[in-house]
C-alpha positions in Angstrom: 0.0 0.0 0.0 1.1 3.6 -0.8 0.7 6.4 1.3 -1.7 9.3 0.1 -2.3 11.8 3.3 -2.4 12.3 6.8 -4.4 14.7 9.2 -3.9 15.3 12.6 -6.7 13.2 15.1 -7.4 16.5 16.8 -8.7 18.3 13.5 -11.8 16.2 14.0 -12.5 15.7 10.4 -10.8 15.7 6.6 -11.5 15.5 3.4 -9.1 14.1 0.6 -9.8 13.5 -3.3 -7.8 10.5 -4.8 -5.1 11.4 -7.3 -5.2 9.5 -10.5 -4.3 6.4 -10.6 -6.1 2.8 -10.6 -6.7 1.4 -7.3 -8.1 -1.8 -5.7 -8.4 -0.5 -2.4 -7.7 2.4 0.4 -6.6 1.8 3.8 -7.3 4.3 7.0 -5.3 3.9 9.9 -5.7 6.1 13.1 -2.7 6.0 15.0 -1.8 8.0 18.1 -1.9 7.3 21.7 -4.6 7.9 24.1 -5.6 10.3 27.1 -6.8 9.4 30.6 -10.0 7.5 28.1 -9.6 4.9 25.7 -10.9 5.6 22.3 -13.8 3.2 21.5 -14.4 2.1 17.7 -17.5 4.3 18.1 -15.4 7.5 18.3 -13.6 6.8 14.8 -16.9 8.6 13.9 -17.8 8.2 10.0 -16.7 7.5 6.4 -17.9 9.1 3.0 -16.6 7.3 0.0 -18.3 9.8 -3.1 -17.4 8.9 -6.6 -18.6 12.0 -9.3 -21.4 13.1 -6.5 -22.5 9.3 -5.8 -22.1 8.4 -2.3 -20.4 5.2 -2.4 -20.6 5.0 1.2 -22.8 7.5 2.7 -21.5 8.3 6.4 -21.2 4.6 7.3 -19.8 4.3 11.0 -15.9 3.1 11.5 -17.5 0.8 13.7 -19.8 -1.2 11.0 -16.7 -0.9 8.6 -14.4 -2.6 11.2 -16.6 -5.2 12.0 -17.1 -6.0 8.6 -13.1 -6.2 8.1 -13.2 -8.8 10.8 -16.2 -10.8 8.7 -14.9 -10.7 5.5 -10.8 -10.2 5.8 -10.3 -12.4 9.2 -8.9 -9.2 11.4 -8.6 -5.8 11.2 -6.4 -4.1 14.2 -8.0 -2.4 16.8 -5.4 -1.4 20.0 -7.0 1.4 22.2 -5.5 1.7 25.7 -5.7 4.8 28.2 -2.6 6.8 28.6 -1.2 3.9 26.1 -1.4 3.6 22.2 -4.5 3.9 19.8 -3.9 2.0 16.4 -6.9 1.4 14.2 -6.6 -0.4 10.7 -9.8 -0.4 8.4 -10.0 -1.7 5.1 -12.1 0.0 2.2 -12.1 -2.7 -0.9 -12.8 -1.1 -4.8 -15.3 -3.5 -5.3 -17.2 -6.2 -3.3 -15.0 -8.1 -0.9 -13.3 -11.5 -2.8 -13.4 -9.7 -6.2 -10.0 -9.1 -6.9 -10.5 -8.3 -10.7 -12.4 -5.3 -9.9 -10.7 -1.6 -9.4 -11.4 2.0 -8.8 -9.9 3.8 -12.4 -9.3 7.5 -11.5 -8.9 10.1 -14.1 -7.9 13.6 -14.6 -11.5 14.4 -15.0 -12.8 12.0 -12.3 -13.4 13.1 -8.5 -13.0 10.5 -5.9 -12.9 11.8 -2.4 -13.1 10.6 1.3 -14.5 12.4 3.7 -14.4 11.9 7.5 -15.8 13.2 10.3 -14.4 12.3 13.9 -15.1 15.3 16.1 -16.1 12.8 19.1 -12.4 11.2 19.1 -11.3 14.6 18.6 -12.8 15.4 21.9 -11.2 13.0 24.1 -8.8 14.7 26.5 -5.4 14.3 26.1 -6.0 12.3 22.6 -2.8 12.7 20.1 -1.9 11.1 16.7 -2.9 11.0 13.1 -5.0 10.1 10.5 -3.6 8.4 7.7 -4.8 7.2 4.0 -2.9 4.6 2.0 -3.7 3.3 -1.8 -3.6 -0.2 -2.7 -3.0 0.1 -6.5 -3.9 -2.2 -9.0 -4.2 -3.1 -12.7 -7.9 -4.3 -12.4 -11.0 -3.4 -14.5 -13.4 -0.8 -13.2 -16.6 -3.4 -13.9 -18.7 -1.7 -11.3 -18.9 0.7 -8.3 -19.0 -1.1 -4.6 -21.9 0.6 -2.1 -22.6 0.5 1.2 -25.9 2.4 2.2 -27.6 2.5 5.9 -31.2 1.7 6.1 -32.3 1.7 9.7 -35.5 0.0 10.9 -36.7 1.2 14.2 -39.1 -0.5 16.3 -41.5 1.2 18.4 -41.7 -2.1 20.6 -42.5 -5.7 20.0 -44.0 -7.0 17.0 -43.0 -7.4 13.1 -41.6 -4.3 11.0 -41.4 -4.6 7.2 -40.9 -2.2 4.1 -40.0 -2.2 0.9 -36.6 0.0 -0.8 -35.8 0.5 -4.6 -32.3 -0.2 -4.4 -30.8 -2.1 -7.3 -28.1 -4.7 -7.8 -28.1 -5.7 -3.8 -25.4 -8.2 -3.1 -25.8 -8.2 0.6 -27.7 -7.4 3.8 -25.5 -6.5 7.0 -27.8 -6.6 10.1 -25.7 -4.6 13.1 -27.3 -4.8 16.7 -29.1 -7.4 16.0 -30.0 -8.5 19.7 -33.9 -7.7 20.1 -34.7 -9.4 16.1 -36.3 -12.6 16.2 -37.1 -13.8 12.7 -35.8 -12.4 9.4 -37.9 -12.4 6.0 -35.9 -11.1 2.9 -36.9 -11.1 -0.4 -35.6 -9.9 -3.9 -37.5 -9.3 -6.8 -40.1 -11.1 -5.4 -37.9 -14.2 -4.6 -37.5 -15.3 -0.9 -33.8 -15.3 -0.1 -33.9 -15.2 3.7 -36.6 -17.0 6.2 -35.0 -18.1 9.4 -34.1 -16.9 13.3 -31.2 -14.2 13.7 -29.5 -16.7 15.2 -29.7 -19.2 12.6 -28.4 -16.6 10.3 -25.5 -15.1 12.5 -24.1 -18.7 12.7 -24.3 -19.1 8.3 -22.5 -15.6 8.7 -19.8 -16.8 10.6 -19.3 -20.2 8.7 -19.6 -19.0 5.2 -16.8 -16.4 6.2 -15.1 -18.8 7.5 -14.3 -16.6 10.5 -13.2 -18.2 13.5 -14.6 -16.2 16.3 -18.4 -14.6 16.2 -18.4 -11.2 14.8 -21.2 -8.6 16.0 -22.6 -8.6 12.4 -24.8 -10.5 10.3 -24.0 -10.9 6.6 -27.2 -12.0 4.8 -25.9 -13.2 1.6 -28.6 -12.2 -1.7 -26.1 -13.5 -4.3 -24.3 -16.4 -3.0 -23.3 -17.8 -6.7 -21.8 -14.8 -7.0 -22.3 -14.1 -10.4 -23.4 -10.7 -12.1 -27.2 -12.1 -13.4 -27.9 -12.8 -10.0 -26.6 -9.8 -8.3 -28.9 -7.4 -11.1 -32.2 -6.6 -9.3 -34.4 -3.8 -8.5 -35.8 -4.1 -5.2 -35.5 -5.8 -2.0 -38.4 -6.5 0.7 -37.3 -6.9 4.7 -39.8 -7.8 7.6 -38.0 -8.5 10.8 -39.9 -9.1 14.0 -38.9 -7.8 17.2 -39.5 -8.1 20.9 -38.8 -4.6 22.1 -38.2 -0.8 21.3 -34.7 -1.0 19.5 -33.0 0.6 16.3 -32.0 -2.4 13.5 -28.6 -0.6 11.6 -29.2 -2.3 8.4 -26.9 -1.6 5.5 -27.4 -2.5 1.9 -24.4 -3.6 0.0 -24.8 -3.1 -3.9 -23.3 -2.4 -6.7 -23.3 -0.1 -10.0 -22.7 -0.9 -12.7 -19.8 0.9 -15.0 -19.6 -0.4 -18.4 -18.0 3.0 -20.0 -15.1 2.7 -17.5 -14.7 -1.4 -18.0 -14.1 -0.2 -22.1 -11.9 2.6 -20.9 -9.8 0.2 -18.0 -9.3 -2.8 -20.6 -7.9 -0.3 -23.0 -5.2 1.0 -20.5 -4.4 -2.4 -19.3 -3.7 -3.7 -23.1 -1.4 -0.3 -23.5 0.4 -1.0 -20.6 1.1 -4.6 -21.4 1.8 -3.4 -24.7 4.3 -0.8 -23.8 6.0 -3.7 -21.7 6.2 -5.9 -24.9 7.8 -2.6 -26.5 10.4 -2.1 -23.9 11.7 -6.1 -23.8 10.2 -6.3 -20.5 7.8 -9.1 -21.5 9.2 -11.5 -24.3 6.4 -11.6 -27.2 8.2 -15.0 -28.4 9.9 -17.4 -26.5 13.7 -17.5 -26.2 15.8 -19.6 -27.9 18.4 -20.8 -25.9 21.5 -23.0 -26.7 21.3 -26.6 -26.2 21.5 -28.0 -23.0 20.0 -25.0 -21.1 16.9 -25.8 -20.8 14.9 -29.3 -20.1 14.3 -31.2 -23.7 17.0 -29.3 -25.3 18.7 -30.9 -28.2 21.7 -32.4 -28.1 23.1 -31.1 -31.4 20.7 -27.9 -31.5 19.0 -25.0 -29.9 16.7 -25.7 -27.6 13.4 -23.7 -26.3 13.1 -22.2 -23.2 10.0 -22.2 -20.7 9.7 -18.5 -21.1 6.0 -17.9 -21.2 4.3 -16.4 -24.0 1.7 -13.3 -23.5 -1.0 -12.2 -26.4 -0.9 -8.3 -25.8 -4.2 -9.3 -26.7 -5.7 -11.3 -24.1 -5.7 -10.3 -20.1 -7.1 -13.4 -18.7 -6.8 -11.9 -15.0 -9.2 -9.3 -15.2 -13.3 -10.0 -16.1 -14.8 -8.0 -18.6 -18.5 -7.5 -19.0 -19.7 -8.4 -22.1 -23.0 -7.0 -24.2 -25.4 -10.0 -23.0 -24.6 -9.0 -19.2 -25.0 -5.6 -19.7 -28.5 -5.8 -21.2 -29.8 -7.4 -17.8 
């Protein structure tokens, strides 16, 4: 990871738009060292991710973001002691977590920017340190946009509350305080993809992300195949029931589609491979090497080496949406 920027913890907030470049993810880290009170995740206040006015992720908590590190990466560091160090590491992927063939491309034109807001850590006496944003760059294909948008459901007290949101392409449901839900009903497009207890569901949460300690968060998976027909969709239906007065964070992860970019990203990708073909650093042909060097060799000849051979043409590690999947 590259380093980007840094901001002091007692400014209370930042905001930072991402130079060009292609990128697969950013990394935050608050580091520092704490007053006579330990800084709780809860103080890290809040994240917006907004790519050309679209609110990524729209003031999601540090606190739902780390959590979901731990789900979905297997730990993300979290030291907090009073009078003693504060070192926070949280993970923001360019595309859903697992797709490594996705990436964020970033051009001249193009605004990208974080935006944080953590006046309450900034509050805490005696608190010292920084705020720090690193780059993870990567030659990937800007398919689609990763988003991560908050969709409380409040309960006046016990008893079943349902609704209905127009938000397309959602992967995912992450269910945060979770403790006074009983039953979960989801459904997408009309099509029942969750019917079971909370707890029933935290324990396929943990197993399916093969985590090996319960994390405080639910993942309720809408795509498991994890393919892009499934993922398209316009609409997703919750009813949960309850047995108090509580507040459900809900979060919908989704996606956006970006088929202008996925052109634009496989056209840099080929230059770039190209410009190494130019430049010798990757062989068009293979080698010919005298005899003997290489395994099969002939005895009274040249012989051919095992130096791969790469068609400028082709870039089998990234995934490229074609017409048919587009149309969806």
């Amino acid at each position: 990871m590259k380093f980007l920027f840094s901001k002091n913890i007692t400014d209370g907030q930042l905001y930072f738009e991402v130079p060009e470049g292609n990128y697969k993810a950013f990394v935050i880290m608050f580091q520092g060292t704490n007053g006579a009170v330990a800084a709780t995740l809860d103080d890290l206040g809040t994240l917006m991710l907004n790519y050309k006015k679209y609110p990524l992720i729209n003031d999601v908590d540090f606190e739902l973001l780390s959590f979901l590190n731990n789900l979905k990466g297997g730990f993300a560091t979290f030291t907090s002691v009073a009078l003693g160090a504060l070192s926070a590491y949280i993970y923001i992927p360019c595309g859903e977590f697992g797709d490594d063939t996705n990436s964020y491309l970033v051009e001249r034109n193009d605004v990208l920017y974080l935006r944080m807001n953590y006046s309450a850590l900034a509050a805490l006496a005696g608190i010292s340190g920084t705020v720090r944003i690193f780059g993870v760059e990567s030659d990937g294909v800007q398919n689609y946009l990763f988003s991560i948008t908050q969709r409380n459901v409040v309960a006046s007290g016990a008893g079943r509350v349902g609704d209905t949101d127009s938000v397309q392409n959602v992967s995912s449901i992450l269910l945060k305080n979770f403790a006074a839900v009983t039953d979960v009903l989801i459904t997408k497009d009309g099509k029942l993809k969750a019917d079971a207890t909370a707890t029933e569901l935290l324990a396929q949460s943990n197993f399916i992300n093969q985590v090996e300690a319960s994390v405080s968060l639910i993942e309720v998976g809408l795509n498991p195949a994890r393919t892009l027909e499934e993922n398209v969709g316009n609409e997703v239906s919750f009813s949960y029931n309850f047995t108090g007065v509580t507040t459900l964070e809900q979060y919908f992860c989704s996606i956006v589609l970006t088929p202008d970019k996925a052109a634009r990203s496989v056209i840099i990708n080929n230059q770039k491979v190209g410009n190494k073909i130019a430049n010798g650093i990757i062989k068009s042909e293979p080698a010919i090497l005298p005899a003997g060097n290489v395994k099969g060799g002939s005895s009274s000849g040249g012989g051919v080496s095992a130096v791969p051979v790469i068609n400028p043409n082709l870039l089998g590690a990234v995934k490229v949406i074609s017409p048919s999947e587009l149309s969806l």
